[in-house]
PDB file of N, CA, C, O and CB in Angstrom:
ATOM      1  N   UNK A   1       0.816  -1.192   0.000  1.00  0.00           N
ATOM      2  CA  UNK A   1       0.000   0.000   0.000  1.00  0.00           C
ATOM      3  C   UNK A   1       0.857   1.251   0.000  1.00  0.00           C
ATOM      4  O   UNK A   1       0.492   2.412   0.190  1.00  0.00           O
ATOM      5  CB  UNK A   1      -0.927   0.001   1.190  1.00  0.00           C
ATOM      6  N   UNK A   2       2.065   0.782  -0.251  1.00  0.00           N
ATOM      7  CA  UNK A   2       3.027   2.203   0.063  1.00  0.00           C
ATOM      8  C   UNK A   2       2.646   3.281  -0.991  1.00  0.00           C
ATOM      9  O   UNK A   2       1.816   3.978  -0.406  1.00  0.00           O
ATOM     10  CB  UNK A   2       4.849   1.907  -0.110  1.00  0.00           C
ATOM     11  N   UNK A   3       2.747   3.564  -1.702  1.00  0.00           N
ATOM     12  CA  UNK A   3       2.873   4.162  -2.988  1.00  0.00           C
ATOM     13  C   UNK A   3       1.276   4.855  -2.672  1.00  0.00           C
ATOM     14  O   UNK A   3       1.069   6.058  -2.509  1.00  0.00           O
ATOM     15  CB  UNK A   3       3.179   2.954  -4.497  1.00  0.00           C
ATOM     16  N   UNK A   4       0.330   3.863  -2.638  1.00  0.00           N
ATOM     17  CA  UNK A   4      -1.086   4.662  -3.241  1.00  0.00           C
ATOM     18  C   UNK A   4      -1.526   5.682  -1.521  1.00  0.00           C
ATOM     19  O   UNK A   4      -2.062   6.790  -1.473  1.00  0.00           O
ATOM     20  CB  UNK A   4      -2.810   2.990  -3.876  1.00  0.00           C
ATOM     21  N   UNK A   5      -1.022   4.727  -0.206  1.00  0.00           N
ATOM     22  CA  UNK A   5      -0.499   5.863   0.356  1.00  0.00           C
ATOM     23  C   UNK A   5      -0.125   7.054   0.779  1.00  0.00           C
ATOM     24  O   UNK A   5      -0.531   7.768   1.696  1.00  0.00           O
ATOM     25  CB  UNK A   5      -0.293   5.870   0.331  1.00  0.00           C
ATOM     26  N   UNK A   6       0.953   7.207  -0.251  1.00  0.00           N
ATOM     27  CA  UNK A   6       1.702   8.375  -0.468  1.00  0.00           C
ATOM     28  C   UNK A   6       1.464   9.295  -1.182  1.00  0.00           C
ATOM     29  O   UNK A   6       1.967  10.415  -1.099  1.00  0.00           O
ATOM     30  CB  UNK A   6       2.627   8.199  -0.769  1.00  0.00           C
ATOM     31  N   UNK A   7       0.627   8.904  -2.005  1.00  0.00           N
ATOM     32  CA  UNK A   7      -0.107   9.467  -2.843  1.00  0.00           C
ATOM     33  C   UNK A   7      -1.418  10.429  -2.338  1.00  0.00           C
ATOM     34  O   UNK A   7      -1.658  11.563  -2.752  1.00  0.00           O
ATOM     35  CB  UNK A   7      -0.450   8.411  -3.611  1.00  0.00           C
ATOM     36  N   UNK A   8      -2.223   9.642  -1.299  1.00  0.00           N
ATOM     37  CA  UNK A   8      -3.141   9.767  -1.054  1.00  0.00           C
ATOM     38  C   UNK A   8      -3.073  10.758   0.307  1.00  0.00           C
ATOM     39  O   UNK A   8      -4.077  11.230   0.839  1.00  0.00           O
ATOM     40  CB  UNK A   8      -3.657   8.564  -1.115  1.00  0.00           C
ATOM     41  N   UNK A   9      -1.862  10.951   0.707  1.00  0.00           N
ATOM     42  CA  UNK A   9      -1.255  12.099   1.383  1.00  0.00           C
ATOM     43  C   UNK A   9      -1.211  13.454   0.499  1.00  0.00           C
ATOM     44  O   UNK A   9      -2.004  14.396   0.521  1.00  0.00           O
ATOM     45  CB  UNK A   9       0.191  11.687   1.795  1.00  0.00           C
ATOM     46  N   UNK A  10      -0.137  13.286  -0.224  1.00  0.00           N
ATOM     47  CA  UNK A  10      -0.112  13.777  -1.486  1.00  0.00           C
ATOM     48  C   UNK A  10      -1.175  14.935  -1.371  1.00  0.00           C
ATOM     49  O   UNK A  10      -1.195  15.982  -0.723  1.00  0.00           O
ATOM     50  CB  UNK A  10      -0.408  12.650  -2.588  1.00  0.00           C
ATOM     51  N   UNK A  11      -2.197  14.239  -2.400  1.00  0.00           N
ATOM     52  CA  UNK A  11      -3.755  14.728  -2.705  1.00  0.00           C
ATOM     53  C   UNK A  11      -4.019  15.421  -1.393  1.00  0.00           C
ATOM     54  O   UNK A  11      -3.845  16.631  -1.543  1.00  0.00           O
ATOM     55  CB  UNK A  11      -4.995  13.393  -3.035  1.00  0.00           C
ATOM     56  N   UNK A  12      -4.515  14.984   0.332  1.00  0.00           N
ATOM     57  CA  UNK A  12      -4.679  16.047   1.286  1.00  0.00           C
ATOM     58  C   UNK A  12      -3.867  17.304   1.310  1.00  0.00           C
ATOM     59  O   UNK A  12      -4.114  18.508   1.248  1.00  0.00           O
ATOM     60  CB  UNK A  12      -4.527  15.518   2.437  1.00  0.00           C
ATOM     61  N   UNK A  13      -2.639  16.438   1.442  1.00  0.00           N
ATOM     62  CA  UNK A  13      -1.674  18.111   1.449  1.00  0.00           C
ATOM     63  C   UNK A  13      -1.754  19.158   0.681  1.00  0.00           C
ATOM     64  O   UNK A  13      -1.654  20.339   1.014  1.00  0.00           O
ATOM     65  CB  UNK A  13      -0.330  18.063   1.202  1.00  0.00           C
ATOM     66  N   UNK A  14      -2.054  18.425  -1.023  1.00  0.00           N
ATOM     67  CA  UNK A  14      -2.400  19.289  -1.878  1.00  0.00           C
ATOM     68  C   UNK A  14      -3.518  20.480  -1.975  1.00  0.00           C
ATOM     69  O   UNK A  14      -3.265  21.683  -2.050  1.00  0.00           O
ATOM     70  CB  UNK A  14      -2.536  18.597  -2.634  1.00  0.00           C
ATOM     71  N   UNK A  15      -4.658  19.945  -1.957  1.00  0.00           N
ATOM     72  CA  UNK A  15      -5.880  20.369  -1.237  1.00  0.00           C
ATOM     73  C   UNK A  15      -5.517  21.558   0.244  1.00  0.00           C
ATOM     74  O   UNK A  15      -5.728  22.771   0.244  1.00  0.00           O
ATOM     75  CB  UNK A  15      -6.638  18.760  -0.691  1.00  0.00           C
ATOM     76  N   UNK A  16      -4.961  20.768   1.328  1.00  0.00           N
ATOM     77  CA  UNK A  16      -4.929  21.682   2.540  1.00  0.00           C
ATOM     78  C   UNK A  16      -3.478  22.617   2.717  1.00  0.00           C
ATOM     79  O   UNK A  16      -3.438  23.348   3.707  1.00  0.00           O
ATOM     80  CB  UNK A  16      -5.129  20.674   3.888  1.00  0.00           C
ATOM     81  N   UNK A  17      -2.410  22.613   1.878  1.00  0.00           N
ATOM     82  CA  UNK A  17      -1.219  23.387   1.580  1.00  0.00           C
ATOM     83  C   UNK A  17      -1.972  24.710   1.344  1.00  0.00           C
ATOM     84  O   UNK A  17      -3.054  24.697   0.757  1.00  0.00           O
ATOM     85  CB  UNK A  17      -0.258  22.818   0.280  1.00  0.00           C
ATOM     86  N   UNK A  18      -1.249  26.195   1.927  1.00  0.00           N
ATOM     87  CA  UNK A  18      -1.464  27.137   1.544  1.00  0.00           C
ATOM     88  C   UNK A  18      -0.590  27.711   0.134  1.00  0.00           C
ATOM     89  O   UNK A  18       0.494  27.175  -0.096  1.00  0.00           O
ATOM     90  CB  UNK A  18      -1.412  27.734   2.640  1.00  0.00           C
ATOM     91  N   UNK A  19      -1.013  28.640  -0.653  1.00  0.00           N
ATOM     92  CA  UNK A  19      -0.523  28.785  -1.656  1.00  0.00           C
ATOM     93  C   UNK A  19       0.774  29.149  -1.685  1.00  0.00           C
ATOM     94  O   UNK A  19       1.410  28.855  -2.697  1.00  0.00           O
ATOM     95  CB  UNK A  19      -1.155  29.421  -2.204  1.00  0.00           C
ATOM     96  N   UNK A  20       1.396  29.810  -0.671  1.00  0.00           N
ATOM     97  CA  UNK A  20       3.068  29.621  -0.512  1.00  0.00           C
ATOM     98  C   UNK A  20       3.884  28.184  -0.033  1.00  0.00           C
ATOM     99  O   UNK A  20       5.090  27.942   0.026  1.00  0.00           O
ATOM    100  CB  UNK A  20       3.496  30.681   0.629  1.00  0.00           C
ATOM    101  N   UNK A  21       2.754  27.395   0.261  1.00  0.00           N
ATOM    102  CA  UNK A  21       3.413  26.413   0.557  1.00  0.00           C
ATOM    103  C   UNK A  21       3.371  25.890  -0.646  1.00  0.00           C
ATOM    104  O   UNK A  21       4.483  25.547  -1.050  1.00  0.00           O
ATOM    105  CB  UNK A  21       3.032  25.683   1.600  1.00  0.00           C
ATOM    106  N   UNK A  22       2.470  25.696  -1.393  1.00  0.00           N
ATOM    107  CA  UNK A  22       2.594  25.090  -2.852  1.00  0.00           C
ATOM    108  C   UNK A  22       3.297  25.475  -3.573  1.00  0.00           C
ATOM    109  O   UNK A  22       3.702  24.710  -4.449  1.00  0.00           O
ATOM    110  CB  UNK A  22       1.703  25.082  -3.567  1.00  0.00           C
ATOM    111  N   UNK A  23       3.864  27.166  -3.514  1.00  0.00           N
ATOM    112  CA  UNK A  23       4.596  27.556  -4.189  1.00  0.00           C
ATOM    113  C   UNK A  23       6.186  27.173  -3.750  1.00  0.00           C
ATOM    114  O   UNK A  23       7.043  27.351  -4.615  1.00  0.00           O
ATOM    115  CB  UNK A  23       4.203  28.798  -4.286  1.00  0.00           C
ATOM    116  N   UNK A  24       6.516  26.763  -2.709  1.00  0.00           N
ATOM    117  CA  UNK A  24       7.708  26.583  -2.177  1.00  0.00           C
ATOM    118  C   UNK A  24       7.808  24.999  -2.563  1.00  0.00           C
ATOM    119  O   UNK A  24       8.880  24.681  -3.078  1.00  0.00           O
ATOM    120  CB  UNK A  24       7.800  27.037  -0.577  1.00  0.00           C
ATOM    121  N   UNK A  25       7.280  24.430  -2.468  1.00  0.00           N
ATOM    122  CA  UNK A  25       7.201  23.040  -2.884  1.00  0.00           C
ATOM    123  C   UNK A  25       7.526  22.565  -4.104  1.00  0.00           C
ATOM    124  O   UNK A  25       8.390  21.701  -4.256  1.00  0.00           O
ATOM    125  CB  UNK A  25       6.108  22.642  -2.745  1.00  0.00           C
ATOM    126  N   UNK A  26       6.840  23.108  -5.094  1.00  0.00           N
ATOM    127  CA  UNK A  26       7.148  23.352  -6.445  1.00  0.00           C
ATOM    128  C   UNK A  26       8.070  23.841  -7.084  1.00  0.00           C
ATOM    129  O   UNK A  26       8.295  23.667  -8.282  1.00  0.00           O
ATOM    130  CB  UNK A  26       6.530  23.839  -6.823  1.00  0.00           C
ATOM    131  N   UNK A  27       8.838  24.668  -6.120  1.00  0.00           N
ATOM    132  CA  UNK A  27       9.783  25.574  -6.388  1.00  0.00           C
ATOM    133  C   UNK A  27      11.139  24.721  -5.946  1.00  0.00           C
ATOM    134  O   UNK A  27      12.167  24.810  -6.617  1.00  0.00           O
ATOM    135  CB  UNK A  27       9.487  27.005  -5.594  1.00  0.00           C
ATOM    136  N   UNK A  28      11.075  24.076  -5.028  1.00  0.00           N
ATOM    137  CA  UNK A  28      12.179  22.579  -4.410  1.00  0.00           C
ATOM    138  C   UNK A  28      12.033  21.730  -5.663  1.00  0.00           C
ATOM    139  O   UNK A  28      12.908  21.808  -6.526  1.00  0.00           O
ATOM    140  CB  UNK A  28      11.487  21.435  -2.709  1.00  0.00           C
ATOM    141  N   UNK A  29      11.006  20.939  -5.819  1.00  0.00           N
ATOM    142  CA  UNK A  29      10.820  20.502  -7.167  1.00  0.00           C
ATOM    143  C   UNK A  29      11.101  20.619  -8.132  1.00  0.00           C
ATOM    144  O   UNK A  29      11.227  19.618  -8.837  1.00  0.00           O
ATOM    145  CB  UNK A  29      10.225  20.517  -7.470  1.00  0.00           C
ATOM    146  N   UNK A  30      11.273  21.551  -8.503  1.00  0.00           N
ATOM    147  CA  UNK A  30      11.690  22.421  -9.539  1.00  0.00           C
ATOM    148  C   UNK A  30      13.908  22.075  -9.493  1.00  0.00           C
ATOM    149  O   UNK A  30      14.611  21.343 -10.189  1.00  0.00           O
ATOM    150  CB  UNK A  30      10.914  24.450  -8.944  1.00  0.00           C
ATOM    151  N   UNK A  31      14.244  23.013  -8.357  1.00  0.00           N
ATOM    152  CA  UNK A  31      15.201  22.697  -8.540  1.00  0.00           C
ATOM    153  C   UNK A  31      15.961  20.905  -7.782  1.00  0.00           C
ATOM    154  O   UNK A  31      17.133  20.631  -7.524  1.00  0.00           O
ATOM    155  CB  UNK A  31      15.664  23.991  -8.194  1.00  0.00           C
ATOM    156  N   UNK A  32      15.071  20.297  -7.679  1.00  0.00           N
ATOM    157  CA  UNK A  32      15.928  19.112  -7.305  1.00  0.00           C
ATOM    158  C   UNK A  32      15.571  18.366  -8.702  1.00  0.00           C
ATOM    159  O   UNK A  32      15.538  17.140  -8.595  1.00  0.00           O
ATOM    160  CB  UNK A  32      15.480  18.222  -5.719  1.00  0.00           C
ATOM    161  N   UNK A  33      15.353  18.779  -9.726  1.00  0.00           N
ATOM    162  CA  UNK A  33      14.871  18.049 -11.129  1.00  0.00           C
ATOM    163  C   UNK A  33      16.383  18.184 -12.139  1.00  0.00           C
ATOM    164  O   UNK A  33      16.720  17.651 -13.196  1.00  0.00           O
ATOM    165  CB  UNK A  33      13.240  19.080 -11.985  1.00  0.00           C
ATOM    166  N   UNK A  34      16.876  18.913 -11.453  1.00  0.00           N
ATOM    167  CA  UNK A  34      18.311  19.951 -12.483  1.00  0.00           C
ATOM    168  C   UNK A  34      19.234  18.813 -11.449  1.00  0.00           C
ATOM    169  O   UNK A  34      20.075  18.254 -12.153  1.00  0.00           O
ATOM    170  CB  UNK A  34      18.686  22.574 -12.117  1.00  0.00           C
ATOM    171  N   UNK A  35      19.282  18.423 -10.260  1.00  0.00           N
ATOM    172  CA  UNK A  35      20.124  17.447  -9.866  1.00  0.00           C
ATOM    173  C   UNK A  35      19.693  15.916 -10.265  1.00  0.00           C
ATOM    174  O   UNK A  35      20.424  15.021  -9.840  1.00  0.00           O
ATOM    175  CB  UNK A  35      20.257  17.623  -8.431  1.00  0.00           C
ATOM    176  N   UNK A  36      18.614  15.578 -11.013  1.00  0.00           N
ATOM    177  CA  UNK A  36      18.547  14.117 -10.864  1.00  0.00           C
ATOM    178  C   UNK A  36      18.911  13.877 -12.680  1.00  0.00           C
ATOM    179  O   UNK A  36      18.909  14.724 -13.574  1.00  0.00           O
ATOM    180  CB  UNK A  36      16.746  13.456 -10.116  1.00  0.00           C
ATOM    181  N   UNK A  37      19.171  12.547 -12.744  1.00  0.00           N
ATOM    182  CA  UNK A  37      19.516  11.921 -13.360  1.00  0.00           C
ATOM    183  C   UNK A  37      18.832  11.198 -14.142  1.00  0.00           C
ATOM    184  O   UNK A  37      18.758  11.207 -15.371  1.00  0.00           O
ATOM    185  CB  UNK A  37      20.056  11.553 -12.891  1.00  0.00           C
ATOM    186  N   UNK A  38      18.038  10.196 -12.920  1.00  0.00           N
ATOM    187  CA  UNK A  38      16.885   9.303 -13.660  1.00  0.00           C
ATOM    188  C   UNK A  38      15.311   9.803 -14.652  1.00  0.00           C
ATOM    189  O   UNK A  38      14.437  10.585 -14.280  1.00  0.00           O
ATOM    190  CB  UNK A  38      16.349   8.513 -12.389  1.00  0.00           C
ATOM    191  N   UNK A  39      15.368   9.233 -15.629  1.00  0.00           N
ATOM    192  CA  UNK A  39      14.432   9.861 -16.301  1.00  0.00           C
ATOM    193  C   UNK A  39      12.854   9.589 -15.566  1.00  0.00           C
ATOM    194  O   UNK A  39      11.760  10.115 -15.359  1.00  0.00           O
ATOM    195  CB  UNK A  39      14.590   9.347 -17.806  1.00  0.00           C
ATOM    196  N   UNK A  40      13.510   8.580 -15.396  1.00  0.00           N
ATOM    197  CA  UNK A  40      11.859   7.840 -14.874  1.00  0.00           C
ATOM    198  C   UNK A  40      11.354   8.695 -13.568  1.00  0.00           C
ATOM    199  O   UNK A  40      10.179   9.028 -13.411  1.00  0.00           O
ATOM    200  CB  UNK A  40      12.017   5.853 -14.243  1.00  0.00           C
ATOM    201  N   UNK A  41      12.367   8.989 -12.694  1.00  0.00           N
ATOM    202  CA  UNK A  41      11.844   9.708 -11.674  1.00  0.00           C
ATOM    203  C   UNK A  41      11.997  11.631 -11.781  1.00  0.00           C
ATOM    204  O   UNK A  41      11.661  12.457 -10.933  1.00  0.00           O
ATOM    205  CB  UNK A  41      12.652   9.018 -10.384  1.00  0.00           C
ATOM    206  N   UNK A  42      12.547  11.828 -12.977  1.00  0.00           N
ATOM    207  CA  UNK A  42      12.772  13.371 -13.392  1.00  0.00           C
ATOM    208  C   UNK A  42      10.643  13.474 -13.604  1.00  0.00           C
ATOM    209  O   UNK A  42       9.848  14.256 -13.083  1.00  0.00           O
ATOM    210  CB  UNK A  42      14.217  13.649 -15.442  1.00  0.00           C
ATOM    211  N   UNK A  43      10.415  12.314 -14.574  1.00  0.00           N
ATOM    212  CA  UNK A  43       9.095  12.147 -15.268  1.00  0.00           C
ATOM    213  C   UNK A  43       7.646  12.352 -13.772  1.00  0.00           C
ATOM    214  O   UNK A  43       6.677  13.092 -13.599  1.00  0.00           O
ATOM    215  CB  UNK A  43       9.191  10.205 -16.173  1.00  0.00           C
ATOM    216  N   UNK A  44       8.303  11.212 -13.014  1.00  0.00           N
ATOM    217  CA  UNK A  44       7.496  11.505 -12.014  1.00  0.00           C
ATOM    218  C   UNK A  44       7.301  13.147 -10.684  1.00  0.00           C
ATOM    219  O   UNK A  44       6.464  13.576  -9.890  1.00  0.00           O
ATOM    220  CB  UNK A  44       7.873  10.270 -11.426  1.00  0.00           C
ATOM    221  N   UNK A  45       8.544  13.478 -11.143  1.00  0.00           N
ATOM    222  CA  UNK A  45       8.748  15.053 -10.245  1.00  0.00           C
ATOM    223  C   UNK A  45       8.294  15.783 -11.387  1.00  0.00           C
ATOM    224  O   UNK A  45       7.834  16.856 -10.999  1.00  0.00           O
ATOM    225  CB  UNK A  45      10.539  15.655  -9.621  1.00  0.00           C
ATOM    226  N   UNK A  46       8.218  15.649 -12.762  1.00  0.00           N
ATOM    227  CA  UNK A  46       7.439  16.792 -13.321  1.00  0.00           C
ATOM    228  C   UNK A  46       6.078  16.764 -13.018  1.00  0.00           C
ATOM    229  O   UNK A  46       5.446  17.814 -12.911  1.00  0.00           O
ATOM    230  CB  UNK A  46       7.539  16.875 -14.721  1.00  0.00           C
ATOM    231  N   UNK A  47       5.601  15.748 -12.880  1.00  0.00           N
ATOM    232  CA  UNK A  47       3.632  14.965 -12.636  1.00  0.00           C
ATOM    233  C   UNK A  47       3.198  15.905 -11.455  1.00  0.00           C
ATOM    234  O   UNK A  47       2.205  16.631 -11.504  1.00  0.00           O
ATOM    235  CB  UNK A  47       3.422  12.719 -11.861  1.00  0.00           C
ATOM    236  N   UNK A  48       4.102  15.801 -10.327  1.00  0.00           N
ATOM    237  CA  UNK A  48       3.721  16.442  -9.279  1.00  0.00           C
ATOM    238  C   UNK A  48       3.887  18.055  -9.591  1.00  0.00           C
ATOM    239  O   UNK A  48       2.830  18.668  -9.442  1.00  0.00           O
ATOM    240  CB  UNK A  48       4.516  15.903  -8.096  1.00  0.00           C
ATOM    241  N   UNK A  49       4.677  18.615  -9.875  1.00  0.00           N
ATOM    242  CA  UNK A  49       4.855  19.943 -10.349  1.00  0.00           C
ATOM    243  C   UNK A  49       3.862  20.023 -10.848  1.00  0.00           C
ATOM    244  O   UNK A  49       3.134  20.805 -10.236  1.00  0.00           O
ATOM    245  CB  UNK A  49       5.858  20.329 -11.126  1.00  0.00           C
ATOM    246  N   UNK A  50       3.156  19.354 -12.182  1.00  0.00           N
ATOM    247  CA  UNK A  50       1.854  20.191 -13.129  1.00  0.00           C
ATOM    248  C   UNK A  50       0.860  19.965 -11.822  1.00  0.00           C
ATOM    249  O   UNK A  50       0.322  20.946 -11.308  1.00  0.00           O
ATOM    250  CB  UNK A  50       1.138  19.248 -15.029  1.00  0.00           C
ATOM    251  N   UNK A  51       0.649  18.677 -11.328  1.00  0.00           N
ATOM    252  CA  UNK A  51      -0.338  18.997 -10.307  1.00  0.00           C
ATOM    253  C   UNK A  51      -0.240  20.356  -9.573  1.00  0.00           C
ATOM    254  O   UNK A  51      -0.814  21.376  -9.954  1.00  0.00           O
ATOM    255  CB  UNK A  51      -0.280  17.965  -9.326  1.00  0.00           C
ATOM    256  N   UNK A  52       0.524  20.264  -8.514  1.00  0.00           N
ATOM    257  CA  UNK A  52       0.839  21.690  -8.120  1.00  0.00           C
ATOM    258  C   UNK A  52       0.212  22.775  -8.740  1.00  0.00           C
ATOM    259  O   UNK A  52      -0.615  23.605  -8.361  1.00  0.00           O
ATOM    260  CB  UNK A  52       2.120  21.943  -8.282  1.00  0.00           C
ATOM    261  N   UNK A  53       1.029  22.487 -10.172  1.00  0.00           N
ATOM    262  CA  UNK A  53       0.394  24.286 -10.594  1.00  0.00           C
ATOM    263  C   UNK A  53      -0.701  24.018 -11.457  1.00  0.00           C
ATOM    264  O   UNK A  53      -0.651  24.639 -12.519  1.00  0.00           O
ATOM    265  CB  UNK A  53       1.597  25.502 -11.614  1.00  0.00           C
ATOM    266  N   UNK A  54      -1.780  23.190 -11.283  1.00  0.00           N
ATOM    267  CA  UNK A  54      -2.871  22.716 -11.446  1.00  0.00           C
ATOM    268  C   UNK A  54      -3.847  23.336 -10.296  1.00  0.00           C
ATOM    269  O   UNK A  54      -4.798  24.088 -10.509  1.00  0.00           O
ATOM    270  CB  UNK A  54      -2.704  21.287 -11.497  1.00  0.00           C
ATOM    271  N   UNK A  55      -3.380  22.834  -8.965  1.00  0.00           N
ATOM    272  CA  UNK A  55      -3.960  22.988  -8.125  1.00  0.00           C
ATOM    273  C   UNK A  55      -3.668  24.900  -7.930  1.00  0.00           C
ATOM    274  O   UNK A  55      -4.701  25.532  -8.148  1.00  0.00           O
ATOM    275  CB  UNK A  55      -3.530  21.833  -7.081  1.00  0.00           C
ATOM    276  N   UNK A  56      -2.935  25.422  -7.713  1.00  0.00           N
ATOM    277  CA  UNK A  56      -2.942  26.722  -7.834  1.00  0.00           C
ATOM    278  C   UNK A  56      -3.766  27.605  -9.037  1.00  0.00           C
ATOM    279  O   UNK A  56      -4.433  28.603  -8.764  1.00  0.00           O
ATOM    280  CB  UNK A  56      -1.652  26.930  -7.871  1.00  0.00           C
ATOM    281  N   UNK A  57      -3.640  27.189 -10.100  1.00  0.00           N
ATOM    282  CA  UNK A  57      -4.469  28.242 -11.343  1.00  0.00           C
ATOM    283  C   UNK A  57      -6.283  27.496 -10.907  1.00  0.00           C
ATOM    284  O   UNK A  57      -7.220  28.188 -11.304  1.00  0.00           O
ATOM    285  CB  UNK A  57      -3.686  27.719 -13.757  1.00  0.00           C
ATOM    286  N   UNK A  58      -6.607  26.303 -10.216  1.00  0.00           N
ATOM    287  CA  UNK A  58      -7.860  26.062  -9.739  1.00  0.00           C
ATOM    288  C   UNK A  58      -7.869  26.963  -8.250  1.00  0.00           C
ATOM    289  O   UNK A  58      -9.052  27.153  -7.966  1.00  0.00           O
ATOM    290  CB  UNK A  58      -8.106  24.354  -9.614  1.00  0.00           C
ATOM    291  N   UNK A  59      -7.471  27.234  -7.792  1.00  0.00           N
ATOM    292  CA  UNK A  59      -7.788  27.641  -6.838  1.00  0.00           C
ATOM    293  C   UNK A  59      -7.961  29.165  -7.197  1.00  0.00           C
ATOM    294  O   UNK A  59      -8.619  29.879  -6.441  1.00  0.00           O
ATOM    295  CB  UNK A  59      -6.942  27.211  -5.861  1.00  0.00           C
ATOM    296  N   UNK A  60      -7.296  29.752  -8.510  1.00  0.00           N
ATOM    297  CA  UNK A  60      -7.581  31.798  -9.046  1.00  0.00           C
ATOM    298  C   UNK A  60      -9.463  31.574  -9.493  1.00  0.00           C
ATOM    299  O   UNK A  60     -10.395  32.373  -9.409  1.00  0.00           O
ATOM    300  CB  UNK A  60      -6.124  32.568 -11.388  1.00  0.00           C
ATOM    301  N   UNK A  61      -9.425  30.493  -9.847  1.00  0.00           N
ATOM    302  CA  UNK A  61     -10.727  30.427 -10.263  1.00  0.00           C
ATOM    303  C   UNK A  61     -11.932  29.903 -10.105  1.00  0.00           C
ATOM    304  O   UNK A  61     -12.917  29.805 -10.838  1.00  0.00           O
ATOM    305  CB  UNK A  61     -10.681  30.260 -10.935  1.00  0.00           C
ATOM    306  N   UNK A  62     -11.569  29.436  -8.523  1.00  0.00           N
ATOM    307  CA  UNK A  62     -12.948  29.075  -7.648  1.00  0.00           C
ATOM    308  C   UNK A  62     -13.857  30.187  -7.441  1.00  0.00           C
ATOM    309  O   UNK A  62     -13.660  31.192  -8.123  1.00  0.00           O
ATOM    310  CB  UNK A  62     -12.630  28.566  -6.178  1.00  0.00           C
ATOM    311  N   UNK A  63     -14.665  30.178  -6.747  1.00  0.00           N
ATOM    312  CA  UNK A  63     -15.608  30.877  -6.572  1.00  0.00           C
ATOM    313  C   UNK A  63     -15.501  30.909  -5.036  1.00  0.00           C
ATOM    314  O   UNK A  63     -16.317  31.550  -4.373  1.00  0.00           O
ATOM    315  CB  UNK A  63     -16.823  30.402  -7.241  1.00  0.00           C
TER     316      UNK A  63
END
C-alpha cells in the first residue's frame, strides 16, 4: 500500500497546503529536477509539479 499511500497524502496536502506552501514546494521541485539523473523519476517530479500548478491556477478560479 506504500505508494497509493503516499499518494493519497499527497492529494490532502495538496488540497490543505497554503498557496506559498505550494509555491515553495514546487519551487524545491523544480530545482531538485536539475540534480537528478533518472528519467523515470525526473518524469514523475514533473507529474507532481503540473499537479501543483494545477492545483494553484484552480484555486484563481474558484468561486
Amino acid at each position: 500500500m506504500g505508494i497509493l499511500f503516499d499518494m493519497a497524502a499527497f492529494y490532502r496536502w495538496l488540497e490543505e497546503a497554503s498557496e506559498r506552501e505550494l509555491l515553495a514546494r514546487r519551487d524545491e521541485a523544480l530545482n531538485m529536477e536539475n540534480r537528478i539523473s533518472d528519467v523515470d523519476l525526473k518524469s514523475d517530479l514533473r507529474r507532481l509539479v503540473r499537479m501543483i500548478e494545477e492545483e494553484l491556477v484552480a484555486r484563481k478560479f474558484r468561486v
